[in-house]
N, C-alpha and C positions, 0 to 999 in steps of 0.2 A: 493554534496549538503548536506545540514547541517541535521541533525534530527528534531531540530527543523522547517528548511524550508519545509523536507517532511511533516512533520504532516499538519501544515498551507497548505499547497498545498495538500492535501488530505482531510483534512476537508471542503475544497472550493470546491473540484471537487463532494464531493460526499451529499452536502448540494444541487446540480445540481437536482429537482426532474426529476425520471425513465420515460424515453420516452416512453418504450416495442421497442424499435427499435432492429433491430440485431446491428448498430453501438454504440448503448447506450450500450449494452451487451456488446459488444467487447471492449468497454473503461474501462467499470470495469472490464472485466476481465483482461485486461493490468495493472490497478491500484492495482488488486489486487496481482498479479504475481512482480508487482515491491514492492510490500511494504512484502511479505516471502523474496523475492531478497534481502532485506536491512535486516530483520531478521535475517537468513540466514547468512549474513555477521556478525551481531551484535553478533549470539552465537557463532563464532569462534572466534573471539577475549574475548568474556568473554561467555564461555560454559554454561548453566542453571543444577543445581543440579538436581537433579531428585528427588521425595520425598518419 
């Protein structure tokens, strides 16, 4: 999946307004677990300085 498709597909899911359900919680906490996953990947190929 592209970078740009995650972000568009992240911006959609989470423009979704909060139910308080436990399955509305459980989505974002998957959305949020997959977009560090992509991060994650992003700083091993190009490391961030540290300041």
């Amino acid at each position: 999946m592209s970078s740009t498709t995650t972000v568009n597909e992240t911006s959609r899911r989470l423009s979704v307004p909060l139910q308080g359900t436990v399955r509305c919680v459980q989505a974002r906490a998957r959305l949020v677990r997959a977009l560090y996953e992509r991060l994650d990947r992003l700083d091993k190929v190009r490391p961030v300085r540290a300041l």
